[in-house]
N, C-alpha and C positions, 0 to 999 in steps of 0.2 A: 409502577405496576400497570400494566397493559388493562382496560376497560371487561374482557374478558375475565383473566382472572381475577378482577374485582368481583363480580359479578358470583362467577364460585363460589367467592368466600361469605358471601351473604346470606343470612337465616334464612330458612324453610318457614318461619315466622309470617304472620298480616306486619303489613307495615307501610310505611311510605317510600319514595325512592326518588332521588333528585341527581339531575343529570348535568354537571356543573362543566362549562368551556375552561378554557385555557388561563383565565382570571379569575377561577373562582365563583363566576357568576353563575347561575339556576338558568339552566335550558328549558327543561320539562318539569313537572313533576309528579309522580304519579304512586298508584296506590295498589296493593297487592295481598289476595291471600297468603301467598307462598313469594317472599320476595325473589330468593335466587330463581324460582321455577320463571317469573316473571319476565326479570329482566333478562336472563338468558332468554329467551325469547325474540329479543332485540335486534340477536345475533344472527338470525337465522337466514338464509337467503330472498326469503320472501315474506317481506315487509315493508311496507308503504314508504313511496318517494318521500315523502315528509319525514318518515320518522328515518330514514337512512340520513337526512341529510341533517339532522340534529343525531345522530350519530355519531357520525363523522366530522362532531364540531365540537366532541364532548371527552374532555380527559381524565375525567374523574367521578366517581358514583357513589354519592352518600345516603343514607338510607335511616332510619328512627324505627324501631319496633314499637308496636301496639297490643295491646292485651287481646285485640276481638277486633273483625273486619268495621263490625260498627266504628269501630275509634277511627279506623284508618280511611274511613268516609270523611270522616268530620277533621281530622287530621291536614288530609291533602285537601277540602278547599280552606281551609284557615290560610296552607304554606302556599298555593296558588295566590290567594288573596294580598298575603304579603312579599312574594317575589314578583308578581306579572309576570312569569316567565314568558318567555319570547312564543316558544309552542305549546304551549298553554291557549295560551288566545290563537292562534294560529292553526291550532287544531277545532275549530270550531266552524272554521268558514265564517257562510252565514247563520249557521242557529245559534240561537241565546243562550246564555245558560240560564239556568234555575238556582232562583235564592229562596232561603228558608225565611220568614218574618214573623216578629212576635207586635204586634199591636201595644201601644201603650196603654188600653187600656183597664176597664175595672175589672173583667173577666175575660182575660186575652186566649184565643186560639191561636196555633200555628198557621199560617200561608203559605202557600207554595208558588212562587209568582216567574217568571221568567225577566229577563235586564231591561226590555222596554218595560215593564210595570212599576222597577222601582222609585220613579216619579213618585209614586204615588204615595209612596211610604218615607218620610224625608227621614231622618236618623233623631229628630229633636222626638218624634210621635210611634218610633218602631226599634226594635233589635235587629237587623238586619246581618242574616249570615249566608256565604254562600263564598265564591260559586261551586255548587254543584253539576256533573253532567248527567245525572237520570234523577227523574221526577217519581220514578216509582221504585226507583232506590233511598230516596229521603222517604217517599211513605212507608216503605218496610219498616226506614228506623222509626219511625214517628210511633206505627203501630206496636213494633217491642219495646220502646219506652212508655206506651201509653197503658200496656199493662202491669207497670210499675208505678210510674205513678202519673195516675188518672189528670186528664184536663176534659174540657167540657167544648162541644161545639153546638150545642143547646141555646136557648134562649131564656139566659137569667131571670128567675124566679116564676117561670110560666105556670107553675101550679101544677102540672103532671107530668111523673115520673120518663125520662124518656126512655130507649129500647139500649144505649149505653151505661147510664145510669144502673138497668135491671144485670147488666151482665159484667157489670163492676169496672169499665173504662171512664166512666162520666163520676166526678165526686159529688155530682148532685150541685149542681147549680140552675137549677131546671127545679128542684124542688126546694130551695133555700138551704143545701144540709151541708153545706160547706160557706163558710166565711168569707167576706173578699179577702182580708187576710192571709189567712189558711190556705188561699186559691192561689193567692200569688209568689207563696211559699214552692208550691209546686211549680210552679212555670220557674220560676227564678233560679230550679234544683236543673231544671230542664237545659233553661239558660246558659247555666252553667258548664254542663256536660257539653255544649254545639260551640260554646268558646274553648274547649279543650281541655278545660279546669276537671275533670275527672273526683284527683281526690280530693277537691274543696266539696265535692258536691255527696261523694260521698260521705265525708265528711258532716256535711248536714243534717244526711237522710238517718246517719246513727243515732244521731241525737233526736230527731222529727218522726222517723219513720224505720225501726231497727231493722224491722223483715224488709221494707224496700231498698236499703243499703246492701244487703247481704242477697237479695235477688239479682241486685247489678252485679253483685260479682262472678253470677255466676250466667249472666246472661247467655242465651244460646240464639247465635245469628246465622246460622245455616242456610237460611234462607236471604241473607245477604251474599254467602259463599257461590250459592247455584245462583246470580243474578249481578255478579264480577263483571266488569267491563270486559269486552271483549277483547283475546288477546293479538298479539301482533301478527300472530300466525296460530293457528291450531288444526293438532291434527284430525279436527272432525271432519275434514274437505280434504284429505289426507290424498284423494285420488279425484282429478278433474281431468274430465272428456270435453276436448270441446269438437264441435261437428261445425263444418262448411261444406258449401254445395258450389262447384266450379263448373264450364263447360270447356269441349274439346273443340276447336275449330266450330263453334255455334252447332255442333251436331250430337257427340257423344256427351254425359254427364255424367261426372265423376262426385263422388262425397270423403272428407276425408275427417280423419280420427287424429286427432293428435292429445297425448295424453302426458298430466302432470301430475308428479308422485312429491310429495312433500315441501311444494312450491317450484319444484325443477322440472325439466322437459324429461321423459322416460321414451326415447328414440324406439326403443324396442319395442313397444307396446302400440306403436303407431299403427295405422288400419285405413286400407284404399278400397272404398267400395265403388265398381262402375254398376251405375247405375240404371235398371234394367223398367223402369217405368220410361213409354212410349214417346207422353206427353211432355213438352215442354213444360213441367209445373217445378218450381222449385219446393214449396210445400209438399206434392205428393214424392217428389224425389227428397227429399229430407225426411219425411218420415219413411222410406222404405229404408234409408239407410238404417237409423234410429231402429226400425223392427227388426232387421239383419242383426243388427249389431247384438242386440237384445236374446236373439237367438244363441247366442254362444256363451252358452250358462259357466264353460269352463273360465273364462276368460272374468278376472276379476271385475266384482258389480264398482259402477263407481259414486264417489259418495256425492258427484254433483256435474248433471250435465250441464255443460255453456253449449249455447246455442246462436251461431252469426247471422242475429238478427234483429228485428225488435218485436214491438209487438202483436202483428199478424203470424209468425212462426213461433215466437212462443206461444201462443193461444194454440194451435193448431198442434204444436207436437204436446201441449197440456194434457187438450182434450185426447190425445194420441194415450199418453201415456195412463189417466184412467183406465185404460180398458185394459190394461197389463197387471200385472204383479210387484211392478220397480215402485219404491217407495223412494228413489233417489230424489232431491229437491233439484227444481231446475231453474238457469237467469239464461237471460239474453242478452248481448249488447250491441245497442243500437248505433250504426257509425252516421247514419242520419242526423243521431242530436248528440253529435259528440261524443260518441262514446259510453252511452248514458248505459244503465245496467234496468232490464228490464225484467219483468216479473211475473210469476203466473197467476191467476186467482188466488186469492186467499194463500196467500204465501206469509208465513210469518215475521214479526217485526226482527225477532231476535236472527232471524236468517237473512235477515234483508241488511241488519245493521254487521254481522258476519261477514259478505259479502262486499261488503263495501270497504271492508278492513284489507282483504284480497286483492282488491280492481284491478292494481297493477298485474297481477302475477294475471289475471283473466284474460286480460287485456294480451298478455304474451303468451296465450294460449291460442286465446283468439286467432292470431297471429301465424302462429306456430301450426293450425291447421291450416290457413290457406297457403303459407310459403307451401309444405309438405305439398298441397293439391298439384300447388304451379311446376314443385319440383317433378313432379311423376308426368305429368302431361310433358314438360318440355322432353324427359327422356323418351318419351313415346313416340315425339315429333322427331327426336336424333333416329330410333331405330327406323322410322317411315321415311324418312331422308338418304 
């Protein structure tokens, strides 16, 4: 069966999904609200060189359902942990990933450490689980297991009540009201759940703690859902403009529009502005195009300008764009350092890590606006010929 209609036939379920070669062996593997929405996704035409080419390496797609996205966190770094798969680590570059650590000792907190720290935790003195790839995806779970059941990041028996303690997170080890015992009953139920053991644990909490067995089942992770890794393509960049500024013979200046509708080139939609600022300034000649452009309300807004450049024109059409009404997010890339993707102030993380999901397809935007300039100048040169 063709990787495609595997893909189909997969739950709308959380779950996991592993991307197996020609022997059976684990390429990727990854983790989903909606598995089928997910991995079709895969498919799409604009999707990062890396994952195209463990695509195209991959004959088959197995996949495990989960009760709750929480599970399918803790899930996929378990089944990363135990295959390596090849883009797994290879989708990382250079950043770390992030493990979760429980201390061995008498009133253990959880950790949150990244791969150079776990030196520091040897396996004889810690729980060590992981790899994880967001830091503030492990504290969401950390936070909706902790109002189940309580652990403490207080300082054992200090004598006053701390501010977790008063709002029912801390079981009071700060004021003696939990046992070591009893403390590590909790961490060990914890434990439990981030090795995968689910119904051992729940399993416990029946007997330990009725109401907090019966709260896990009904846990609500929602806020795991809105904080999903990002996917391979989405259509929230659904429409991307990118702008270059070209010259004619060193005299005339042109700026061109090239535009991309659901990762593809949309030929139609394309746009030559000549350029009618006096001065040789590329800045003031990129932003009049930009203003121009802006003027033709009928002409769909787009959900994300690129801009060929770094960062003196991004800055420049930034501050441009404040003084307008376009809420569109805007990058840059820079061919000075490679290609690099640049940014405006205060741009957010989750747009930046978007974006970078993209590169390729920007990068052929990029692209796609200067051939388009060279094309119209060199017919200009046949008619003046």
């Amino acid at each position: 069966m063709e990787l495609v209609a595997q893909a189909k036939k997969l739950p709308l379920s959380p779950g996991v999904y592993i991307w197996l070669d020609k022997n059976n062996k684990p390429l990727y593997v990854g983790r989903a609200t909606s598995l089928r929405r997910r991995v079709l996704q895969y498919f799409r035409k604009d999707i990062d060189a890396r994952i195209a080419e463990m695509v195209a390496q991959a004959r088959k797609i197995r996949h495990q359902k989960t009760d709750t996205v929480l599970e399918s966190v803790i899930l996929e770094a378990n089944l990363i942990k135990k295959y390596h798969a090849k883009y797994n680590i290879k989708d990382r570059d250079d950043r770390s990933f992030i493990y979760l650590v429980f201390p061995k000792t008498d009133f253990p907190e959880p950790v949150i450490v990244r791969e150079r720290e776990l030196n520091k935790f040897p396996p004889a003195r810690a729980y060590v689980f992981g790899p994880y790839f967001s830091a503030a995806t492990i504290k969401i779970i950390l936070k909706l297991i902790r109002r189940i059941i309580p652990y403490s990041t207080c300082v054992p028996y200090y004598g006053k009540p701390c501010f977790d303690y008063q709002i029912g997170m801390c079981p009071g080890t700060c004021v003696g009201a939990i046992s070591k015992e009893d403390y590590q009953k909790n961490i060990n139920n914890i434990i439990l759940l981030f090795k995968g053991e689910k119904k051992k644990m729940i399993k416990n909490l029946a007997r330990e703690n009725p109401l907090a067995a019966e709260a896990f089942k009904h846990i609500q992770d929602v806020t795991l859902i809105n904080r999903e890794e990002i996917p391979v393509y989405t259509g929230a960049l659904n429409r991307i403009e990118a702008y270059d500024i070209s010259h004619f013979s060193g005299k005339e200046t042109y700026g061109s529009m090239a535009v991309f509708k659901g990762g593809a080139p949309d030929k139609s939609q394309y746009r030559l502005f000549k350029i009618k600022t006096t001065s040789n300034n590329d800045l003031e000649s990129l932003k009049e195009m930009v203003e121009r452009r802006l003027k033709h309300a009928e002409w769909p807004r787009p959900d994300i300008i690129l801009i060929d450049g770094g960062k003196p024109q991004v800055d420049f059409i930034y501050k441009f764009l404040l003084t307008t009404n376009v809420q569109a997010p805007m990058v840059g890339i820079s061919k000075l350092h490679g290609d690099r993707l640049v940014f405006p102030p205060k741009a957010k993380k989750t747009f930046k890590s978007l974006t970078e999901t993209i590169k390729t397809t920007l990068i052929q935007a990029r692209d796609e606006a200067h051939r388009f300039a060279v094309k119209a100048h060199r017919k200009k040169r046949e008619r003046i010929g």
